[in-house]
C-alpha atoms as one frame of an Amber mdcrd trajectory, in Angstrom:
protein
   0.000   0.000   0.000   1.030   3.730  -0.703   0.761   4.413   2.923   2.338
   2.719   6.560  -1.703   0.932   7.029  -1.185  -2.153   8.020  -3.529  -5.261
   6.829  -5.486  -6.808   9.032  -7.006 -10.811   7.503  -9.631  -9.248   6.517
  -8.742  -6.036   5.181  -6.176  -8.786   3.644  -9.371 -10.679   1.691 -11.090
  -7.400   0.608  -7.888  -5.667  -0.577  -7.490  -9.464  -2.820 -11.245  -9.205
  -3.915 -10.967  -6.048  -4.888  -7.962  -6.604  -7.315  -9.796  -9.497  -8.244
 -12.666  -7.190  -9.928  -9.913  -4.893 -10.981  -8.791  -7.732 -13.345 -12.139
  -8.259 -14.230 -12.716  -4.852 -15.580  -9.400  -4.916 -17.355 -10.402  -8.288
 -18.994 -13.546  -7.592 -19.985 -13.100  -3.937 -21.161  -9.371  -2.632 -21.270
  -7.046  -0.625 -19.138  -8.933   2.354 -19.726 -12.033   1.765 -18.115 -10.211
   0.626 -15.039 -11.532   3.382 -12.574 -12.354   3.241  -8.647 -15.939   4.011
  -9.299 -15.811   0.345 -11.992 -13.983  -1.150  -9.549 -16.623  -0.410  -6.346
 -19.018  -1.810  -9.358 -17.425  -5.032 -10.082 -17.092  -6.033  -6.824 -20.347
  -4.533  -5.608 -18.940  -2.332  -2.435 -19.022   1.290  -1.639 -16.413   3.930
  -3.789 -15.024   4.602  -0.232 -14.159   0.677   0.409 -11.689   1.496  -2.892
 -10.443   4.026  -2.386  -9.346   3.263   1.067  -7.665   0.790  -0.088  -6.000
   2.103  -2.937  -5.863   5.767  -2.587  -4.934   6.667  -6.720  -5.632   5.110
  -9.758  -2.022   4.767 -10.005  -1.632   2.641  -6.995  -4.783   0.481  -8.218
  -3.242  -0.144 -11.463   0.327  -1.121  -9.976  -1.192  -2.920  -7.641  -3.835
  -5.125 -10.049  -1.128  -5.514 -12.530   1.196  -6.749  -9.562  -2.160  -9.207
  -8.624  -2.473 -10.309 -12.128   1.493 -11.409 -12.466   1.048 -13.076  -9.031
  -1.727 -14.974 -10.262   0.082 -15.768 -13.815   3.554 -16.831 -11.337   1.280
 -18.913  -9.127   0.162 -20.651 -12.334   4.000 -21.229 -13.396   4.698 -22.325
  -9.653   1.402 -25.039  -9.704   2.657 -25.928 -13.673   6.108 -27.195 -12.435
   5.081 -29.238  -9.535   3.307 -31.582 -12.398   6.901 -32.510 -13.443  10.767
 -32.293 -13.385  13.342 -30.523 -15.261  13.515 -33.245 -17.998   9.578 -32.222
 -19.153  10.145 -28.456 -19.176   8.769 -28.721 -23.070   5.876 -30.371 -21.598
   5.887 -28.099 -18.440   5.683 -24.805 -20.811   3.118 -26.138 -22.995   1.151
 -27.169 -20.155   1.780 -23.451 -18.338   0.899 -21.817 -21.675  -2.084 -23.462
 -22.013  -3.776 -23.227 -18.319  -2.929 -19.681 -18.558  -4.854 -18.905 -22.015
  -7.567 -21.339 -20.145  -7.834 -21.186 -16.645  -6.786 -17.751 -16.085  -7.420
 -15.871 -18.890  -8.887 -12.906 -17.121  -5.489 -12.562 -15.104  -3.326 -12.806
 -18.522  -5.598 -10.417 -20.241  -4.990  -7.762 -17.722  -1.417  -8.702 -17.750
  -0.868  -8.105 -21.143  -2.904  -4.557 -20.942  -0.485  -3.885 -18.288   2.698
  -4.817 -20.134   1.821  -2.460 -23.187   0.964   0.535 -20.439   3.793  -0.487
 -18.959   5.466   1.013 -22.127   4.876   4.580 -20.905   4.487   4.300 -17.307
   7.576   3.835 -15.696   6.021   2.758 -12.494   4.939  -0.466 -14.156   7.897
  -1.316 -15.813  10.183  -2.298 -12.401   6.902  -5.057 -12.398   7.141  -6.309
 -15.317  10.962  -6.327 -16.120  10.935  -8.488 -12.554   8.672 -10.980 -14.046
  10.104 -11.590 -17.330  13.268 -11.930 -15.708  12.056 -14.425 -13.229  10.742
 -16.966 -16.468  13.832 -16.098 -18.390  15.968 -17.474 -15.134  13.597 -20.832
 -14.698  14.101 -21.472 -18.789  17.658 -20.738 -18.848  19.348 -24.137 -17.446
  17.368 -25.797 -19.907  17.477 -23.453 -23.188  21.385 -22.567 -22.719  21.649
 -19.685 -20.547  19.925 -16.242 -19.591  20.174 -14.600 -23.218  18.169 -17.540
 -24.703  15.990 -17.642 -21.889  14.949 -13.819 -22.244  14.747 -14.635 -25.861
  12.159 -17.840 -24.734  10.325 -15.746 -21.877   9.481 -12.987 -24.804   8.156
 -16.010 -27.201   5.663 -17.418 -24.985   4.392 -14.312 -24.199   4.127 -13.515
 -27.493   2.439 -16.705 -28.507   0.426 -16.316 -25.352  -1.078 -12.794 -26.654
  -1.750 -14.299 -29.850  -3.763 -17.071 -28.205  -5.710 -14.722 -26.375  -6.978
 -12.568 -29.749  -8.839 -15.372 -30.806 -12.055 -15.174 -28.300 -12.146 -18.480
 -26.927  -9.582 -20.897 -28.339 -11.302 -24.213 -29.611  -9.493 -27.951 -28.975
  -7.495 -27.461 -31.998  -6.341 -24.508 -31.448  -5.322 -25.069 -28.311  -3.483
 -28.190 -29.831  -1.644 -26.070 -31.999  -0.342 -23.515 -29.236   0.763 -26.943
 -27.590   3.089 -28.125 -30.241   4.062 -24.625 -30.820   5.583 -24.405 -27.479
   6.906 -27.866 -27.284   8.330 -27.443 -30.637  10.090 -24.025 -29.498  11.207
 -25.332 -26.246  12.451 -28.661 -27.984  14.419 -26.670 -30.513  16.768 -24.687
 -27.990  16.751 -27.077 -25.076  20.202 -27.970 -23.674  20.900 -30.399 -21.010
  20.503 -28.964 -18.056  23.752 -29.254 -15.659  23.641 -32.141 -13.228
């Protein structure tokens, strides 16, 4: 938070469900629209509940796009459990996919926040952390932090493609897999032992 407030559990939960509707609005209607008033909306609580909370729309948007990556990293975090090193093709196919599935209205906001993100400093630190984090997992297996930056950027890419069409059928979602495992597959190294 902007100020020294601290959380209680519950001012905790509402602070979460209001981000929560934040990344709702962003989904479902862009960056633009995301206001405190839409917000209150989404969520269905009083202006002032917001606005407590996050006392400038620049603090709400740092703070949903911040919420949205979170969600996205707890994603990568659930993805690799599933497996070990040795699958990472697998593991990123499976990552891209429950993200263009299962949380969808987290990536969507994500991606409206990366292309603010181009002229708002203040988001930038957020992303840049991010993108470094995925470029550091990949880069045992892909051969090293370069190609792992190179790999982060690609999935994201391929990820925002995904999410243009409106609601990816089975074969499209088929063909994002074997994109990714065919990208992966292509630069993967052995990873160190």
């Amino acid at each position: 938070m902007s100020d020294a407030r601290t959380l209680t559990a519950r001012g905790a939960a509402r602070r979460t469900v209001l981000l929560d509707a934040a990344i709702a609005v962003v989904a479902e209607a862009g960056s633009a629209r995301l206001t405190h008033r839409t917000v209150a909306s989404t969520a269905k609580v009083s202006l002032a509940s917001v606005t407590y909370h996050f006392s400038s729309i620049d603090d709400l948007r740092r703070s949903m796009f911040e919420r949205a990556l979170q969600i996205v990293d707890d994603q990568l975090t659930e993805t690799a459990a599933t497996g070990t090193p040795d699958e990472l093709p697998r593991l990123a196919a499976d990552y891209v996919i429950a993200l263009v599935e299962q949380r969808r209205a987290a990536v969507v906001a994500m991606q409206e926040m990366i292309v603010a993100a181009i002229h708002d400093p203040a988001l930038q630190s957020t992303y840049h952390a991010f993108h470094h984090r995925l470029a550091e997992l990949l880069s045992p297996c892909v051969g090293g932090y370069r190609r792992g930056l190179a790999v982060a950027a690609t999935l994201e890419g391929l990820i925002l493609t995904a999410l243009t069409y409106p609601g990816p059928d089975a074969e499209d979602l088929r063909q994002l897999h074997a994109a990714v495992l065919d990208l992966i597959n292509r630069l993967r190294v052995e990873p160190p032992r």
